[in-house]
N, C-alpha and C positions, 0 to 999 in steps of 0.2 A: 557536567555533561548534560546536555539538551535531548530529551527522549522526545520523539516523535511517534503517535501512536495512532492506526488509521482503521478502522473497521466499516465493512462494505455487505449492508445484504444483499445481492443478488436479483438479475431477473430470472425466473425459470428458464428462457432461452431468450437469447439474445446472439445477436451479428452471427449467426447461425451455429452458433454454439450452446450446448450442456450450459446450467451453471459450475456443474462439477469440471468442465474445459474451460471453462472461462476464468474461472479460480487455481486450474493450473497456470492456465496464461499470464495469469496475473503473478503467481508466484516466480516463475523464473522469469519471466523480463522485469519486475521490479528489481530479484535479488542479481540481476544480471549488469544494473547499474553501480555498485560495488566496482565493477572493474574499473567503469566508464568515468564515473564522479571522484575524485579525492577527497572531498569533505565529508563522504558519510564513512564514518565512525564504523558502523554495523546495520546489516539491514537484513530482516528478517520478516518470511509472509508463512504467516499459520494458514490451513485450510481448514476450517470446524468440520468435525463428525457429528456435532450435536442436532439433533435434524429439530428441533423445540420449535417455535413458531417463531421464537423471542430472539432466540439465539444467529447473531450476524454472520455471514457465510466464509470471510474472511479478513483476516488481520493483518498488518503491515506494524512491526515492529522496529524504529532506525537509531538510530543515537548520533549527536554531531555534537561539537565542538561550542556550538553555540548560536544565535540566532542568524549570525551571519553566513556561516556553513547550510545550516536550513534552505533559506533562502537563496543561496546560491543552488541547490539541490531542486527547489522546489521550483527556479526558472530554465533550470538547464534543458536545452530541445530536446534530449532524450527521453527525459522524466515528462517533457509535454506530451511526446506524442502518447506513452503509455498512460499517462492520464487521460487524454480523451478519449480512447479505448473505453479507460474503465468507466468514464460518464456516461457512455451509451451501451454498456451491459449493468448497471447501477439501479439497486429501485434506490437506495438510500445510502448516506455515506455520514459516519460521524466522525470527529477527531478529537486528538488531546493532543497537545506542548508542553510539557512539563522540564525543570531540571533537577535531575535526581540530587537527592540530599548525598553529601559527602562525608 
């Protein structure tokens, strides 16, 4: 199984919203593709409490089947449009791919 793992700090306000609205937005239209995609596995979006300087504003949690499930997830127009979303409420975005040991 292919974990996909996505953490996003924040702009303080952006496309007129809180970061703390912009990070719910983000949670339920991500976790709202589940319905929409078949390939993802599990998908899950953390909101942090940890206010630290350090610490990213929020998580995206997915699991697929493998890299071809990814990639079909990662071009579908659904998941476009809420990526672009989230690049102009974005200061910074890091990722990881991994597949979990069995």
């Amino acid at each position: 199984m292919l974990k996909h793992i996505v953490m996003w700090k924040l702009k303080p306000l952006a496309e007129g919203k809180t970061k703390e609205e912009n990070a719910l937005w983000m949670k339920q239209n991500l976790e709202s593709l589940q319905k929409i995609i078949p390939e993802i596995v599990s998908i899950e979006v953390g909101i942090n409490f940890n206010k630290n300087d350090m610490a990213y504003d929020a998580v995206l949690i997915s699991r697929f089947k493998d890299e071809h499930d990814l990639e079909i997830y990662k071009t579908h127009p659904e998941h476009i449009k809420i990526s672009n979303y989230c690049k102009k409420i974005r200061e910074n975005r890091v990722a990881v791919d991994f597949y979990e040991e069995q």
